[in-house]
C-alpha positions as CSV (number, residue, x, y, z in Angstrom):
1,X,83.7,137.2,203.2
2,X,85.6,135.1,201.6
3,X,85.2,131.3,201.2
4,X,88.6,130.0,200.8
5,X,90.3,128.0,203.2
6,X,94.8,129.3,203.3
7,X,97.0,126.7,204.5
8,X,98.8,129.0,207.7
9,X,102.3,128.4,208.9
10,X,105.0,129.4,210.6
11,X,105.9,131.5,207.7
12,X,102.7,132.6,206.8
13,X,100.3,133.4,209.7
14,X,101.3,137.3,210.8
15,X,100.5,138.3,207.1
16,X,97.5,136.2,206.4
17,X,96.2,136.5,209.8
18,X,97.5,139.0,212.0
19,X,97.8,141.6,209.2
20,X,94.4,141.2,207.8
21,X,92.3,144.0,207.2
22,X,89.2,141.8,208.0
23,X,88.3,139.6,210.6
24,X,89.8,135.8,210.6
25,X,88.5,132.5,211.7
26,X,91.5,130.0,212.3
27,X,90.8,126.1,213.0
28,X,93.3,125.4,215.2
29,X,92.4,121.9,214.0
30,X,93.7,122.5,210.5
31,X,96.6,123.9,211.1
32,X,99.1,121.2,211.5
33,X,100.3,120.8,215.3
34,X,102.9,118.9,214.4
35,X,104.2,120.5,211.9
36,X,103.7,124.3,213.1
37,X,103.5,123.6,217.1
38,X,105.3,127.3,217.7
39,X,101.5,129.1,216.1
40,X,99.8,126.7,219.1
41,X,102.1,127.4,221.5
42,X,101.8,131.2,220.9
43,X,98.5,131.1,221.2
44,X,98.2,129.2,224.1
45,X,96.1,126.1,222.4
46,X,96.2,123.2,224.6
47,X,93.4,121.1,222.8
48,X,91.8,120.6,219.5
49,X,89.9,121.4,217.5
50,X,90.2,125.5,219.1
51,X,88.7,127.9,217.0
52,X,90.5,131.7,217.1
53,X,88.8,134.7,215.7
54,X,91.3,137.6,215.2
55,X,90.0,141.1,214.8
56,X,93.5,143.7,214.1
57,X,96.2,141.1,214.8
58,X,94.6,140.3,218.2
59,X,92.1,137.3,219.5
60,X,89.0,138.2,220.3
61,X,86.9,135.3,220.4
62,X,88.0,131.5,221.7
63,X,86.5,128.6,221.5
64,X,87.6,124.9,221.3
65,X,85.9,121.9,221.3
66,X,83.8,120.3,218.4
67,X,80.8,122.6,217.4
68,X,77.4,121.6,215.5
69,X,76.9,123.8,212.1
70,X,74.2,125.8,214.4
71,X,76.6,126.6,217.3
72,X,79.5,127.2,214.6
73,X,77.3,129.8,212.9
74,X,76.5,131.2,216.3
75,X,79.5,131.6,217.6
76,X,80.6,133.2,214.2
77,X,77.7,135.5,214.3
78,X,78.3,136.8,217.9
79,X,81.8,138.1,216.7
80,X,82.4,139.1,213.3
């Protein structure tokens, strides 16, 4: 797994996240609403911070709200 956080945008979200051969968590919070609302709008976020995990291009896992290190892991666990 790897620990590095990628900057996604408009430009680079199918081939960092979509195209990944391993399972991706995106912060919906991080990525900029303002500046990339057609990645929220796509996806059907509505509120942050929304958590996304993609498995082979597709969403698999949802959840938005603000999280406690204990329920992050958890939810993390429950899908990767």
């Amino acid at each position: 797994m790897s620990d590095q956080a990628i900057d996604l945008s408009d430009d680079n979200f199918d081939a960092e996240v979509l195209n990944s051969d391993v399972a991706v968590l995106v912060d919906f919070w991080a990525v900029d609403a303002d500046a990339h609302p057609a990645i929220l709008s796509r996806f059907g976020i509505r509120g942050i911070p929304t958590l996304i995990v993609f498995k082979g291009g597709e969403p698999v896992a949802t959840k938005t709200g603000a999280l406690s290190k204990l329920q992050l892991t958890e939810y993390v666990d429950g899908v990767v």
